[in-house]
C-alpha positions in Angstrom: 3.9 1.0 -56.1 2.5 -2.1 -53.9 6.0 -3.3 -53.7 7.5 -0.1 -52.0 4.7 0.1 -49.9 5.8 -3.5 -48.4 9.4 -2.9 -48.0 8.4 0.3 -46.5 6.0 -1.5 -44.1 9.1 -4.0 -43.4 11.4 -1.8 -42.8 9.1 0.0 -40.1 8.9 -3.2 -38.5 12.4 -3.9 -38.1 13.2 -0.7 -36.6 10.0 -0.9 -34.0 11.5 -4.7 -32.8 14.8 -2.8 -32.6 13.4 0.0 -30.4 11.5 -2.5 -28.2 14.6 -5.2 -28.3 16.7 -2.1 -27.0 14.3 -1.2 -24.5 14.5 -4.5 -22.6 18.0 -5.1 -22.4 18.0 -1.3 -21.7 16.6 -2.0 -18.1 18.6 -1.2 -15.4 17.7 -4.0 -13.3 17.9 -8.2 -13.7 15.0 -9.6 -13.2 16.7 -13.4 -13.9 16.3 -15.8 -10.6 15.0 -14.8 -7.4 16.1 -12.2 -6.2 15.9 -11.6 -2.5 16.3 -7.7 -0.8 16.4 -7.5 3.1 15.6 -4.2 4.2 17.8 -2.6 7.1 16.8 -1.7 10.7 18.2 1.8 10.5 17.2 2.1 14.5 20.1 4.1 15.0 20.5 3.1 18.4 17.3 5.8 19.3 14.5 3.9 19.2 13.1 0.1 18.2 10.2 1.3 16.5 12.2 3.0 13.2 10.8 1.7 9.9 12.2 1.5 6.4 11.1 1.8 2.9 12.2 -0.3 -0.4 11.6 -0.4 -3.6 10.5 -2.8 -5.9 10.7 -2.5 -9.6 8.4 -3.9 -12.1 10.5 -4.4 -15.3 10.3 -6.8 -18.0 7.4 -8.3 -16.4 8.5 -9.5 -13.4 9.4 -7.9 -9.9 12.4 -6.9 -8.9 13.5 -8.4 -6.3 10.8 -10.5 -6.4 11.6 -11.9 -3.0 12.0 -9.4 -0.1 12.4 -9.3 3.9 10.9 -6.2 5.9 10.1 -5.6 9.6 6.6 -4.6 10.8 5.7 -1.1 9.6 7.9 -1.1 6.9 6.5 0.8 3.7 6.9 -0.9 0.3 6.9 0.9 -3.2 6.8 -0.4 -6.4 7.9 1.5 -9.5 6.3 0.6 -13.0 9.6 0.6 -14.9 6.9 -1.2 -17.9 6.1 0.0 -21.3 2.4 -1.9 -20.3 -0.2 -0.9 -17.2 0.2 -3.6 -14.3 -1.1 -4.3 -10.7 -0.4 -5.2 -7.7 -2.9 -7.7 -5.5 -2.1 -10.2 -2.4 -2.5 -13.6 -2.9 -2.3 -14.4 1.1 -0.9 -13.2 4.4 -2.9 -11.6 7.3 -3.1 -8.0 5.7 -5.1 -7.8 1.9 -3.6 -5.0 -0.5 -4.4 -3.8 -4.0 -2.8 -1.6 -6.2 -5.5 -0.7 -8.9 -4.2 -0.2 -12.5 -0.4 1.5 -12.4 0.9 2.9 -15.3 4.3 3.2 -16.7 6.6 5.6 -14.2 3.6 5.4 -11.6 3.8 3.8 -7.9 2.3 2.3 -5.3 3.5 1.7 -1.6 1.7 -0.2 1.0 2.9 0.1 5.1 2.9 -3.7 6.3 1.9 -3.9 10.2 1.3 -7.4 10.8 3.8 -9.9 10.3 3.5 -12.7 8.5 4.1 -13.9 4.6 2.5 -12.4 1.3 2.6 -13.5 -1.7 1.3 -11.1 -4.8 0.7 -11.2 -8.0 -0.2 -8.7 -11.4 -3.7 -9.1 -12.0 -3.2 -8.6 -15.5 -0.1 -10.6 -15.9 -0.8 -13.9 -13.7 3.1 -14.9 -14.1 4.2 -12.2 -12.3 4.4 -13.1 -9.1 6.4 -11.9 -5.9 6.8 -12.6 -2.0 7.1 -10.3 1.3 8.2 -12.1 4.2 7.4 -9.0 7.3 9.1 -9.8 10.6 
């Protein structure tokens, strides 16, 4: 009886690494190299002061893009894409920002209206790291 209990147990086990192994290549998006998103004007020709949102994805854990290019008063979200709870908290730049826990499918955004360069980083995953270069 002990020995169908293991094969059992092994079995299990090689059909939860299958699930998970599926789930990461299953991501939609690469998160190999830096990747590096500049968001558009989208004045339309009516005004200067228009701003733009992107989106960043956490997936895999890393940020994707993990490089990105915004103007002043641009609004940035990020989508936990994760099986795992992560964060989002600024390393440097003139403005300070902190996500708090986000769990899988949840967001944050954050308006940027100073210019200037910020790096950030998951609190709870140090090697995730990312940059925001505002203009």
């Amino acid at each position: 009886m002990k020995k169908n209990g293991i094969i059992i147990l092994v079995v299990l086990g090689i059909i939860a690494g299958g699930v998970f192994a599926w789930y990461l290549m299953s991501s939609s998006n690469s998160t190999s190299g830096n990747n590096t998103n500049t968001i558009p004007n989208n004045n339309n020709n009516s005004s200067n002061n228009s701003t733009s949102t992107t989106s960043i994805d956490i997936a895999n854990f890393a940020f994707s893009p993990s490089l990105i290019k915004a103007k002043v008063g641009d609004k940035i979200t990020w989508t936990n894409k994760d099986f795992l709870t992560h964060t989002i908290a600024s390393d440097s730049g003139p403005q300070n920002f902190s996500s708090g826990d986000i769990s899988n499918g949840a967001t944050f955004s954050f308006t940027f209206t100073k210019a200037g360069t910020y790096s950030y980083h998951c609190s709870l995953h140090p090697s995730m790291t990312g940059t925001i270069t505002i203009e």
